[in-house]
N, CA and C atoms as an extended XYZ file, in Angstrom:
315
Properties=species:S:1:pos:R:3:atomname:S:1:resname:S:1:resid:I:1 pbc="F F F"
N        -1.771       18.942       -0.943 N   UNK     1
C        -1.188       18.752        0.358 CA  UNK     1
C        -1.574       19.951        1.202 C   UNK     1
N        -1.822       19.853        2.441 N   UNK     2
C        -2.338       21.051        3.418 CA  UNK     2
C        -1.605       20.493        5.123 C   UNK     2
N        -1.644       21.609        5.589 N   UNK     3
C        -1.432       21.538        6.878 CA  UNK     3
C        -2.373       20.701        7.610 C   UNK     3
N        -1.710       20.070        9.006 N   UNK     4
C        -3.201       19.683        9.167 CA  UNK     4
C        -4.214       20.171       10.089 C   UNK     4
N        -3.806       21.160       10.371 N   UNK     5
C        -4.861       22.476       10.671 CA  UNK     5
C        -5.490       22.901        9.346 C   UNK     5
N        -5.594       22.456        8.289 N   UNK     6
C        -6.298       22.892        7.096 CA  UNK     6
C        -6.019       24.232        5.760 C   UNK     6
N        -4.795       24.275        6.257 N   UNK     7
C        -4.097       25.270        5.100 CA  UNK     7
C        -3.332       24.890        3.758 C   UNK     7
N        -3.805       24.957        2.613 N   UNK     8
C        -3.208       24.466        1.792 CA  UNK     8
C        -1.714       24.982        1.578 C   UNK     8
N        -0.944       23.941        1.198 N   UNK     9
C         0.392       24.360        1.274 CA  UNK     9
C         1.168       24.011       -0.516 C   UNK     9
N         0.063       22.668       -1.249 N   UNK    10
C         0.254       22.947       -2.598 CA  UNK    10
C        -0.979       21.825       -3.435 C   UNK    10
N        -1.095       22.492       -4.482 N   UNK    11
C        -2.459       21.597       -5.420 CA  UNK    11
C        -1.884       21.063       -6.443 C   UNK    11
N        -2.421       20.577       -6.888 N   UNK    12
C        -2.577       19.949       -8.893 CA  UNK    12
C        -3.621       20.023       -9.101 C   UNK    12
N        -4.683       21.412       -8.600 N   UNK    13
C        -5.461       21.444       -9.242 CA  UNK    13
C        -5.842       22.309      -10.404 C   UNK    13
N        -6.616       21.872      -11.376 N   UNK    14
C        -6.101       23.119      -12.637 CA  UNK    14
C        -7.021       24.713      -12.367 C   UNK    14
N        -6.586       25.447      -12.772 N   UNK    15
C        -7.137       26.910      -12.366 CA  UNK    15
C        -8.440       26.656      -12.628 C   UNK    15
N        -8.875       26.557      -13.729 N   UNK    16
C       -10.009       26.679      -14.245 CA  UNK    16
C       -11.147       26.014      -13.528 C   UNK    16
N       -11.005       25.396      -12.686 N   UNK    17
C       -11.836       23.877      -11.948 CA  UNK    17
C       -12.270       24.822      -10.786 C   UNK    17
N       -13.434       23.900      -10.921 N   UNK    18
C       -14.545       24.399       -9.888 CA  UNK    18
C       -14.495       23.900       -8.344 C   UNK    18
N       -13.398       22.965       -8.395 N   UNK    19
C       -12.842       22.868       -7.218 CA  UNK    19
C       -11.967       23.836       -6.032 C   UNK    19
N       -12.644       24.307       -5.422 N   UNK    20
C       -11.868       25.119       -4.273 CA  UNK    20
C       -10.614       24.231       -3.753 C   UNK    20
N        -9.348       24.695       -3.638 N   UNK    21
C        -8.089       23.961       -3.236 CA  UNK    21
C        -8.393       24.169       -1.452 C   UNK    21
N        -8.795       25.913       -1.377 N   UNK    22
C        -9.249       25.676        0.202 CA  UNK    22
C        -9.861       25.025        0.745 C   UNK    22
N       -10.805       25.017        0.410 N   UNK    23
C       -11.938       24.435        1.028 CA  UNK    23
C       -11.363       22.552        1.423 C   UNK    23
N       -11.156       21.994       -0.246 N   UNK    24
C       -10.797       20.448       -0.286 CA  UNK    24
C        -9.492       20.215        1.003 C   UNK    24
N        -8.686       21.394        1.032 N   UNK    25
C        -7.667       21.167        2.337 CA  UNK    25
C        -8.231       20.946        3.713 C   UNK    25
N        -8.773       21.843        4.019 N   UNK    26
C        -9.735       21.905        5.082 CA  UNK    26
C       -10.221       20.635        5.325 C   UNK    26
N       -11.019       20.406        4.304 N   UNK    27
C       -12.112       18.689        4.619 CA  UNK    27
C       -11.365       17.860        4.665 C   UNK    27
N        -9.814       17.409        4.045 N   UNK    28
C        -9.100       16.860        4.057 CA  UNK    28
C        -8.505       16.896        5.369 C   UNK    28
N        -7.691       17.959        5.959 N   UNK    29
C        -7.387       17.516        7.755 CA  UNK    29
C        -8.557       17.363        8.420 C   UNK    29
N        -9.337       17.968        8.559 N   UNK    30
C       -10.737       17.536        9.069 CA  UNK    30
C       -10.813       15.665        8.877 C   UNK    30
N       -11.019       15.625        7.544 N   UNK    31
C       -11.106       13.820        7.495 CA  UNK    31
C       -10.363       13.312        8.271 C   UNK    31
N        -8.625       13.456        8.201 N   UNK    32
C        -7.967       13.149        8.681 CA  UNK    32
C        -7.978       12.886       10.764 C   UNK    32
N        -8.147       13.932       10.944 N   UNK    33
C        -8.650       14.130       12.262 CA  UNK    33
C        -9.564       13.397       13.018 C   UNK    33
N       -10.855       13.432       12.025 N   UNK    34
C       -11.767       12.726       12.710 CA  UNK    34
C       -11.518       10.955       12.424 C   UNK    34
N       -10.854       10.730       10.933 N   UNK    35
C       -10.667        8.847       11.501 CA  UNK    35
C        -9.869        8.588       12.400 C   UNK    35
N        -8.485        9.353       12.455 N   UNK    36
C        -7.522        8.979       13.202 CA  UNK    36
C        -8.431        9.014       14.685 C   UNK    36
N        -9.266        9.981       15.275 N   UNK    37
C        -9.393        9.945       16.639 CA  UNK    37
C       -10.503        8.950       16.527 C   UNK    37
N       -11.364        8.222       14.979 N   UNK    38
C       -11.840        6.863       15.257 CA  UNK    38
C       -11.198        5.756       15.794 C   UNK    38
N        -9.848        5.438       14.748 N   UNK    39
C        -9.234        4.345       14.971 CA  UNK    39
C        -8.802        4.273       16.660 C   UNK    39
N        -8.762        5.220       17.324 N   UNK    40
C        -8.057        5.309       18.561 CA  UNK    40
C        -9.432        4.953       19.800 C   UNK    40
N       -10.823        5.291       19.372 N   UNK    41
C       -12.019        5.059       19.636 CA  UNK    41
C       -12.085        3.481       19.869 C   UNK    41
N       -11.570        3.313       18.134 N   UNK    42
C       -12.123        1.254       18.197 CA  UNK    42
C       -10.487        1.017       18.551 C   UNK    42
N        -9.807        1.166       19.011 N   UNK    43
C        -8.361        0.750       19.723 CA  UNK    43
C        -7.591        0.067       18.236 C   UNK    43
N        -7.620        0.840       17.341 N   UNK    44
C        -6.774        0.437       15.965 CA  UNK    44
C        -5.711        1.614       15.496 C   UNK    44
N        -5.242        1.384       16.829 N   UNK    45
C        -3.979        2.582       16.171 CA  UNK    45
C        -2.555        1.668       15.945 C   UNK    45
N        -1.678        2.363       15.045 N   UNK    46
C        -1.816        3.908       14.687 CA  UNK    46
C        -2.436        4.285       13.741 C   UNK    46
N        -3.144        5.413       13.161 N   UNK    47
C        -3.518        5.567       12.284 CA  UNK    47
C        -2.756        6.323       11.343 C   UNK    47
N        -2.614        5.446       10.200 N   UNK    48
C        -1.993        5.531        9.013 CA  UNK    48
C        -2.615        6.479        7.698 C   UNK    48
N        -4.175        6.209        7.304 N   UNK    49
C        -4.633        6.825        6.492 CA  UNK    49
C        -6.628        6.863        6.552 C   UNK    49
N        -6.888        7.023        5.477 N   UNK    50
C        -8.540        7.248        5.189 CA  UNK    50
C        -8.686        7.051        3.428 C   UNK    50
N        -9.650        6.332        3.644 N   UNK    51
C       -10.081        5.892        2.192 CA  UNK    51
C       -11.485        6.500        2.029 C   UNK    51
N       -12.025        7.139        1.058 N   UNK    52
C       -13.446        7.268        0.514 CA  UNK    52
C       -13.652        6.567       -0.605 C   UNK    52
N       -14.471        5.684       -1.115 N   UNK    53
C       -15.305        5.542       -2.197 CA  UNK    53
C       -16.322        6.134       -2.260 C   UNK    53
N       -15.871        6.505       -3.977 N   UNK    54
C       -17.172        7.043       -4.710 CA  UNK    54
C       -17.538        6.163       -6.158 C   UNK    54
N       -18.172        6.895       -6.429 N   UNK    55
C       -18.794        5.936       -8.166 CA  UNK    55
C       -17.291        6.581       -9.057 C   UNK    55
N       -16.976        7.711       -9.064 N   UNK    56
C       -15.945        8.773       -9.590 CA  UNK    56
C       -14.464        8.189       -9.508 C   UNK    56
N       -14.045        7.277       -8.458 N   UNK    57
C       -13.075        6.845       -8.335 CA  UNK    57
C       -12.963        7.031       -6.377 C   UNK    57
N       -11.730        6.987       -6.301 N   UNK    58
C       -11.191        7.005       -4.951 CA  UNK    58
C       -10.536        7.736       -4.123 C   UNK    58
N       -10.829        8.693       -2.958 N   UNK    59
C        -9.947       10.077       -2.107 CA  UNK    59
C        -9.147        9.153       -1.455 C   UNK    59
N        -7.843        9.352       -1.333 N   UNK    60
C        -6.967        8.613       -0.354 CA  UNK    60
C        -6.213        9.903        0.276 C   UNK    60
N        -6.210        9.913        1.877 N   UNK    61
C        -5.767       10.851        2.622 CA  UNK    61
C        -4.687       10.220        3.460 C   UNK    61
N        -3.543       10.745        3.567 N   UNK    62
C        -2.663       10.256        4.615 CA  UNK    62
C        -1.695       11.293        5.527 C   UNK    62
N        -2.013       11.373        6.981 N   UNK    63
C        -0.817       12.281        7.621 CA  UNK    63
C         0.137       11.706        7.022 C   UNK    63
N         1.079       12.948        7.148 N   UNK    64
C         2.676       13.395        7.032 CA  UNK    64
C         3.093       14.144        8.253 C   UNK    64
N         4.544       13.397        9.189 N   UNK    65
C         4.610       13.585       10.398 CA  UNK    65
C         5.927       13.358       10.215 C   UNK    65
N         7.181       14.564       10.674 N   UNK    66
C         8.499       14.571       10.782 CA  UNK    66
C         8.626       16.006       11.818 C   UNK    66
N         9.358       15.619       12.744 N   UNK    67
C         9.406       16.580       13.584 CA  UNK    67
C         8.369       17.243       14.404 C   UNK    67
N         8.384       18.443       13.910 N   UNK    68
C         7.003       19.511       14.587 CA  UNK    68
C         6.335       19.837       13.623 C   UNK    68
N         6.890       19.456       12.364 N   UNK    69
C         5.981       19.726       11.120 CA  UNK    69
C         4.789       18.605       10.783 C   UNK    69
N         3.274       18.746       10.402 N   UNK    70
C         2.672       17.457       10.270 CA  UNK    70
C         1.732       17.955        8.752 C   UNK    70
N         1.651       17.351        8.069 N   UNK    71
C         1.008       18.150        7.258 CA  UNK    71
C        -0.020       16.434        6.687 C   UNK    71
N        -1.350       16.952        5.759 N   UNK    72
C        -1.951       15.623        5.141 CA  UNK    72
C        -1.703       15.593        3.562 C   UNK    72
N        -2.098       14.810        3.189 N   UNK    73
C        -1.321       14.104        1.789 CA  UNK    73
C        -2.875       14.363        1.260 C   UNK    73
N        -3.407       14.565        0.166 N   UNK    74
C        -4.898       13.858       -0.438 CA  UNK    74
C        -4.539       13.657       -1.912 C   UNK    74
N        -4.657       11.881       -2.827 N   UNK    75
C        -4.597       11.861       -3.553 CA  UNK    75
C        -5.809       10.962       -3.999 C   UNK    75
N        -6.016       11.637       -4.967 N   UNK    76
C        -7.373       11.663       -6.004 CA  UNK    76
C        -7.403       10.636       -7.572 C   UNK    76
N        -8.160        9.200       -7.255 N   UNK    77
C        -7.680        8.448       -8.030 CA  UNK    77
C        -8.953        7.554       -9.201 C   UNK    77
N        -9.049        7.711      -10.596 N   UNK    78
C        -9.950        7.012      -11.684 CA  UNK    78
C       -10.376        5.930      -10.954 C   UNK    78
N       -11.955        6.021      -11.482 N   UNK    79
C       -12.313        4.614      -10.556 CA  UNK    79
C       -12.084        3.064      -11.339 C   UNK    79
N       -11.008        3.160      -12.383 N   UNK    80
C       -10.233        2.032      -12.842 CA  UNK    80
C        -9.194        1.671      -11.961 C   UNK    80
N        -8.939        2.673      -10.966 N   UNK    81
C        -7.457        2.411       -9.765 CA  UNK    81
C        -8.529        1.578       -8.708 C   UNK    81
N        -7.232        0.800       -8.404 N   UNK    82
C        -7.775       -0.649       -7.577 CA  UNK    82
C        -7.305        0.173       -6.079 C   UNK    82
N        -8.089       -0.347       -5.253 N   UNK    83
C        -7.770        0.366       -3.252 CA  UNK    83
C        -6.398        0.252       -3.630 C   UNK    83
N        -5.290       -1.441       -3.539 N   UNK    84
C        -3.986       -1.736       -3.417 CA  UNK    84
C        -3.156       -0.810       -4.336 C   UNK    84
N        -3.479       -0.296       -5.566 N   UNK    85
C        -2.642        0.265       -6.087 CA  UNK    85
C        -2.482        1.769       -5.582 C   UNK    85
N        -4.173        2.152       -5.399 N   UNK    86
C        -4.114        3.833       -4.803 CA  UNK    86
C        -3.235        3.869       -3.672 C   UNK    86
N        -3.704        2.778       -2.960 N   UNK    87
C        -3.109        3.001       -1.253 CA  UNK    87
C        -1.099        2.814       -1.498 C   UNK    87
N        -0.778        2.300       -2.505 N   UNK    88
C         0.732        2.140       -2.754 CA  UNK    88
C         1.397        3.264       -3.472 C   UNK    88
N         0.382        4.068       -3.820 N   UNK    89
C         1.153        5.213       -4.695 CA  UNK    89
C         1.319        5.872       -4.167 C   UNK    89
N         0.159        6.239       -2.887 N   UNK    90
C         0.411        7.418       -1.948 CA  UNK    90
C         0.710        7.317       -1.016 C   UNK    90
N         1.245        6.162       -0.255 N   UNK    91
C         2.024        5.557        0.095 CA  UNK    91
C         3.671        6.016       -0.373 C   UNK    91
N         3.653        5.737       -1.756 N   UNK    92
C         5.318        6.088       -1.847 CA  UNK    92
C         4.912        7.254       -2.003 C   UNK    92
N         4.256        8.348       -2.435 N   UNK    93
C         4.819        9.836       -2.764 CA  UNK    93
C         4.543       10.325       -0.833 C   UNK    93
N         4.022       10.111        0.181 N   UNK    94
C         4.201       10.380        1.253 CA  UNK    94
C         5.951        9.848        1.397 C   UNK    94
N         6.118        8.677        1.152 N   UNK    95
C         7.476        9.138        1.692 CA  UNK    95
C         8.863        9.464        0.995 C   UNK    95
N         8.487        9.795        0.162 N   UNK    96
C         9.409       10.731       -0.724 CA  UNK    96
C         8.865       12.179       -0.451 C   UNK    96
N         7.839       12.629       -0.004 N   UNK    97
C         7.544       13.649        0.961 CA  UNK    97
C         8.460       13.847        2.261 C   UNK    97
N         8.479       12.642        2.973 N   UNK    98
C         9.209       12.812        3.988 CA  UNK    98
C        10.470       12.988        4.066 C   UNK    98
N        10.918       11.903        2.880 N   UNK    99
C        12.973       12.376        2.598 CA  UNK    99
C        12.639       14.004        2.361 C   UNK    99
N        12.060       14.314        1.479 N   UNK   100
C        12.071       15.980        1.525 CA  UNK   100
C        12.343       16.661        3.044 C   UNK   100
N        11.668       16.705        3.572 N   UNK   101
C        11.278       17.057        4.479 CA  UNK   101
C        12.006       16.834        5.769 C   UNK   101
N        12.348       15.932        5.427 N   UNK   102
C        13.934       15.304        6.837 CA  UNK   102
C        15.146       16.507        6.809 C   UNK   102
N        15.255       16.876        5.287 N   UNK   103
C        16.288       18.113        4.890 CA  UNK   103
C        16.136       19.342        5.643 C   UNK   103
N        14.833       19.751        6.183 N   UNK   104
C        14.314       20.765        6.152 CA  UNK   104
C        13.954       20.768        7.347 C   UNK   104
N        14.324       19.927        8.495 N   UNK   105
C        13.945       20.203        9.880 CA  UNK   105
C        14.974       19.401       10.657 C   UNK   105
């Protein structure tokens, strides 16, 4: 999860991994940014989320928006996970993000 100015705010990623948590935050509001100001381009708002396919499985990105706080979601899914199931999981952990988060502003 990262700001969506691009600051990571928390990972699951394991230490050892060659994955930068910065960097993946970054590209992640970035993604975010640039579909949402697509969908608004081809007149398909609101925009809700962003899907990537790969051979690897599936990036699913979604703003998180309560108050003045906005932060993006990115969850990372086996390419045995079907679009409907990825898009429903992160789906619910965004808004069990948000009950969090209702507490707190």
């Amino acid at each position: 999860m990262s700001t969506s100015d691009g600051y990571v705010l928390c990972n699951t990623i394991a230490p050892d991994s060659a994955i930068s948590a910065e960097r993946l935050a970054a590209m992640s509001a970035s993604f975010c940014g640039i579909s949402n100001g697509l969908t608004e381009q081809a007149e398909k708002q609101p925009f809700t989320g962003c899907l990537i396919e790969t051979e690897k499985g599936l990036l699913v990105c979604r703003p998180i928006q309560h108050a003045a706080l906005e932060v993006v979601l990115l969850g990372s899914f086996s390419p045995e996970t079907n679009h409907g199931v990825a898009m429903w999981t992160l789906n619910n952990v965004a808004r069990d993000i948000l009950e969090i988060l209702k507490h707190y502003n």
